[in-house]
C-alpha positions in Angstrom: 121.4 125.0 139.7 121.7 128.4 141.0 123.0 131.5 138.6 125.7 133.1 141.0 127.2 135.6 138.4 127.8 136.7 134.7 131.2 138.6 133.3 131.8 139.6 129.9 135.0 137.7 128.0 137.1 139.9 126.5 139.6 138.6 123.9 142.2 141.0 122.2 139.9 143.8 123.6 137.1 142.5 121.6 133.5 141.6 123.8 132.7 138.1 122.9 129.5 137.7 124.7 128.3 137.0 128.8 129.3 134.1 130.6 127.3 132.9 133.4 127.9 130.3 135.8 126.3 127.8 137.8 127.1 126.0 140.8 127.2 122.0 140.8 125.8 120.0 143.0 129.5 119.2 144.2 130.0 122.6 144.9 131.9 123.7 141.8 131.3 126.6 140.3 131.3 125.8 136.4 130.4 128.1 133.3 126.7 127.5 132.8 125.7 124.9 129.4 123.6 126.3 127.2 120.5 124.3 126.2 119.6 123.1 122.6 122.9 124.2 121.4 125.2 121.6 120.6 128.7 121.3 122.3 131.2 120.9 119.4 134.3 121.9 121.4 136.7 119.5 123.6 137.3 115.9 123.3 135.4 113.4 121.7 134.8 109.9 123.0 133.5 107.0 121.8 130.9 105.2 123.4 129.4 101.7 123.4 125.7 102.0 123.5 123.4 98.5 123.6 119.9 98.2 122.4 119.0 94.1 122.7 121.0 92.5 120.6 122.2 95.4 118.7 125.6 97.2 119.8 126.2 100.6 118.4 129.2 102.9 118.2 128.7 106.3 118.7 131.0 109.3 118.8 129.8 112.5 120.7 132.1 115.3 122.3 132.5 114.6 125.8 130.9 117.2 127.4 127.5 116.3 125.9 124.9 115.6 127.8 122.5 112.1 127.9 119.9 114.0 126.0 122.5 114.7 123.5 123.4 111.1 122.9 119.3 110.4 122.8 119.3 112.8 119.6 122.2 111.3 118.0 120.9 107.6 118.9 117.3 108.7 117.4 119.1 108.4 114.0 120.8 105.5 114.4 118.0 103.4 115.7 114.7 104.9 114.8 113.7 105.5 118.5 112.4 109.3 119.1 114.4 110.7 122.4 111.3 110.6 124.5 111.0 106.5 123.5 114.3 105.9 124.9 115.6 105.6 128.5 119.8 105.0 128.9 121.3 103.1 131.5 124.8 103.7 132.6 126.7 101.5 136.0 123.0 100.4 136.4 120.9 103.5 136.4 119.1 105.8 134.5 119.7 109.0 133.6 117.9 112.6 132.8 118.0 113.8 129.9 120.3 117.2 131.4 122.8 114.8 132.8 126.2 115.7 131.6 128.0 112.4 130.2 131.6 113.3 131.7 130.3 114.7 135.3 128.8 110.7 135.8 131.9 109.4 134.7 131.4 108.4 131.0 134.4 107.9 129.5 135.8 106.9 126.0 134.6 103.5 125.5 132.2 103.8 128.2 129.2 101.5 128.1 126.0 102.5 127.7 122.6 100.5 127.8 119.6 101.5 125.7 116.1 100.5 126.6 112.6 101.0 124.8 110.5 103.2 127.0 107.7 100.5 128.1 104.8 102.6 127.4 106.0 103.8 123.6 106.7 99.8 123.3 102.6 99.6 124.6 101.6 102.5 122.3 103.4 100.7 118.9 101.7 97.6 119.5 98.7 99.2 119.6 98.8 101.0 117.4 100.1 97.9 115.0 97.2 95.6 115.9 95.0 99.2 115.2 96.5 99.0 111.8 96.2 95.3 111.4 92.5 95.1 112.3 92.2 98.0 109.6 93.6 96.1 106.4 91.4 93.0 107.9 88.5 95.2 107.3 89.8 96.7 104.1 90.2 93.5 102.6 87.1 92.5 104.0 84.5 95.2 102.4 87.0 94.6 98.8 85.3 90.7 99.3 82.0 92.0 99.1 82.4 94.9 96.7 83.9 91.6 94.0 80.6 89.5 94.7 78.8 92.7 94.5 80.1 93.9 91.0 79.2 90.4 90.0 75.9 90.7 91.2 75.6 94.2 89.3 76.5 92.3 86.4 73.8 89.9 86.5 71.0 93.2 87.4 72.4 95.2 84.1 72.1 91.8 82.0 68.4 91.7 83.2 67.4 95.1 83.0 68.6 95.2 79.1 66.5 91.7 78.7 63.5 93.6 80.2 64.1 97.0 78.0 64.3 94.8 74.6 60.7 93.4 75.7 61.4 90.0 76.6 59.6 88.7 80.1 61.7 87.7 82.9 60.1 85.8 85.7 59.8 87.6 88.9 62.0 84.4 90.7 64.9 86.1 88.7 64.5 89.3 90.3 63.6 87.7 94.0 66.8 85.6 93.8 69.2 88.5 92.7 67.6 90.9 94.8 68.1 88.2 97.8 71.7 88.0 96.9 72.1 92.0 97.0 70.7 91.7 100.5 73.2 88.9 101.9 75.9 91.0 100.5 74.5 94.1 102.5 74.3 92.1 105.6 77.7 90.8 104.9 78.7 94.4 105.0 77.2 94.8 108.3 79.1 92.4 110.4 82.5 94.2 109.4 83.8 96.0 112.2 85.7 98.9 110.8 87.5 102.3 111.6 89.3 104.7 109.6 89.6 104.1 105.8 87.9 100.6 106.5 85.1 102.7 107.8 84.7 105.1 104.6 84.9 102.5 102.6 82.2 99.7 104.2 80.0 103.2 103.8 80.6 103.7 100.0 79.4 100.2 99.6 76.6 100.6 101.3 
């Protein structure tokens, strides 16, 4: 878009600001949009947006652009602009796109898809998490059988403090128990907060 000019608008001899213009593609020459700054003014239209099975409603003035709509169907759906590509007659659209200069309408319809790679990302990110609380509950396993086991160590250390002999099988079998629970501890395979805590147990 090329900047041809800018003029001052002057309204009951008061300056209200610059105006710059742009020329279209189409060869119209059309005040210049600002970005980031929402367009309240005009019309408003309806449109009919799909996400799967889902069908939403969404009212937005009609000089928005598709980036505009992607904000306002972030808090409808959950989906973060940059997760979401729109479809309109069959083909995407950039974000700068203006929704009346393609021809979107008042009850226009609209098709919203999940950006593939953000769809790749969550899933990761969801079996990251999985394998986590896996590991979590894991290491909480051992640390029950190990509490027991501490049980048992306290329970002979105050027989052996009050003078009475314990024979050394007691302390080979507990001390062999310890051992499995520390190996145990070794075949988790952890990250993260499953990590720390496999270490404290160690």
């Amino acid at each position: 878009m090329k900047r041809l000019s800018s003029s001052k608008r002057v309204v009951n001899n008061v300056v209200k600001g610059e105006i710059e213009w742009e020329l279209r593609p189409g060869g119209m020459l059309v005040q210049k949009r600002t970005m980031g700054v929402e367009v309240s003014s005009g019309p408003v239209i309806k449109i009919k947006v799909s996400h799967g099975s889902y069908h939403h409603d969404i009212s937005v003035p009609a000089q928005s652009t598709f980036g505009d709509l992607k904000r306002v169907l972030a808090q409808e759906t959950g989906l973060e602009p940059k997760e979401q590509r729109l479809l309109f007659q069959g083909k995407e659209k950039d974000d700068e796109e203006c929704l009346h200069m393609v021809g979107v309408t008042d009850m226009s319809k609209v098709v919203l898809l999940e950006d593939p790679a953000s769809k790749e990302r969550k899933l990761e990110e969801m079996k990251r998490n999985q394998s986590v609380v896996k590991a979590c509950e894991e290491v909480a396993k051992v640390r029950a059988e190990v509490d027991k086991l501490s049980e048992k160590v306290i329970a002979l250390d105050a027989i052996v403090r009050g003078g009475t002999k314990v024979a050394e099988k007691e302390f080979l079998v507990l001390t062999e128990l310890l051992m499995v629970q520390l190996l145990q501890l070794d075949t988790i395979e952890a990250d993260g907060e499953a990590k720390v805590q496999r270490r404290v147990e160690v």
